[in-house]
C-alpha positions in Angstrom: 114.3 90.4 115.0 115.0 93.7 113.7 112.1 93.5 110.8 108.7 92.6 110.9 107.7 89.0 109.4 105.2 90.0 106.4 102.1 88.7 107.1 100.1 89.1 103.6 100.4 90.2 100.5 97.2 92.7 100.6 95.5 94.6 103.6 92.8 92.8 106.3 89.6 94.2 106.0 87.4 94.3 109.1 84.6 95.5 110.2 85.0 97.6 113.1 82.9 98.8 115.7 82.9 102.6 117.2 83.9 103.1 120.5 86.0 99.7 120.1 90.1 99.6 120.9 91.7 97.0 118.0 95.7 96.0 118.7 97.2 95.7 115.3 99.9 92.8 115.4 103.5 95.0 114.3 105.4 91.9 114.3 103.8 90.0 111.7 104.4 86.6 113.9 100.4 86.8 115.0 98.2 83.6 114.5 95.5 86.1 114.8 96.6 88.3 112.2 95.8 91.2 111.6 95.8 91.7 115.4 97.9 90.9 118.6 98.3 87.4 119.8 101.2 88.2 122.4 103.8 86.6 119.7 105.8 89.5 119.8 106.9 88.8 123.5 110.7 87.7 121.9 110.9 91.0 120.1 111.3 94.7 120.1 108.0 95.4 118.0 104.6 96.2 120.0 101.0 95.8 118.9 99.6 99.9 117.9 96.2 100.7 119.4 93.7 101.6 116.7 90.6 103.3 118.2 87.6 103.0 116.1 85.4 106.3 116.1 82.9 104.9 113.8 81.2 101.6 112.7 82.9 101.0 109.4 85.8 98.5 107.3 89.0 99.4 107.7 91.8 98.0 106.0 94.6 96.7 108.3 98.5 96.3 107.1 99.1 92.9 106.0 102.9 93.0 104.7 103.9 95.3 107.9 105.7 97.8 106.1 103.4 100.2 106.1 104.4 104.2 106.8 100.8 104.7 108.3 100.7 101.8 111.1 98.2 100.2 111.5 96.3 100.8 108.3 97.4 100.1 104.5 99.3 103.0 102.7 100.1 100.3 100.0 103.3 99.6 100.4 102.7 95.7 100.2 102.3 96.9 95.9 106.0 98.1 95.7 
């Protein structure tokens, strides 16, 4: 599995909390989606670490293909 599976068409929004570590699923195989379920255990992809420095939504990649992982650049529009 050289590419990720696309998860969504359009970016998770959560609410996250400061001080809190998030694991953005890369893989796109997640049943937990938009973050790391272990899935990716068969594959070269890794969750990325998102460190939230303040209380606030943040809009996670859905379709995986983002240039600015783990958050939406919009790529999932082209």
């Amino acid at each position: 599995m050289s590419e990720p599976t696309r998860a969504s068409d359009k970016p998770f929004v959560v609410e996250v909390q400061a001080g809190k570590s998030y694991y953005w699923c890369a893989c796109g195989k997640s049943n937990t989606q938009p973050f790391c379920d272990g899935s990716h255990a068969d594959t070269e992809f890794s969750p990325v670490q998102y460190d939230a420095t303040e209380s606030t939504a943040i809009y996670f990649c859905g379709c995986k293909a983002t240039k600015n992982q783990p958050l939406c650049d919009g790529s999932h529009k082209g």
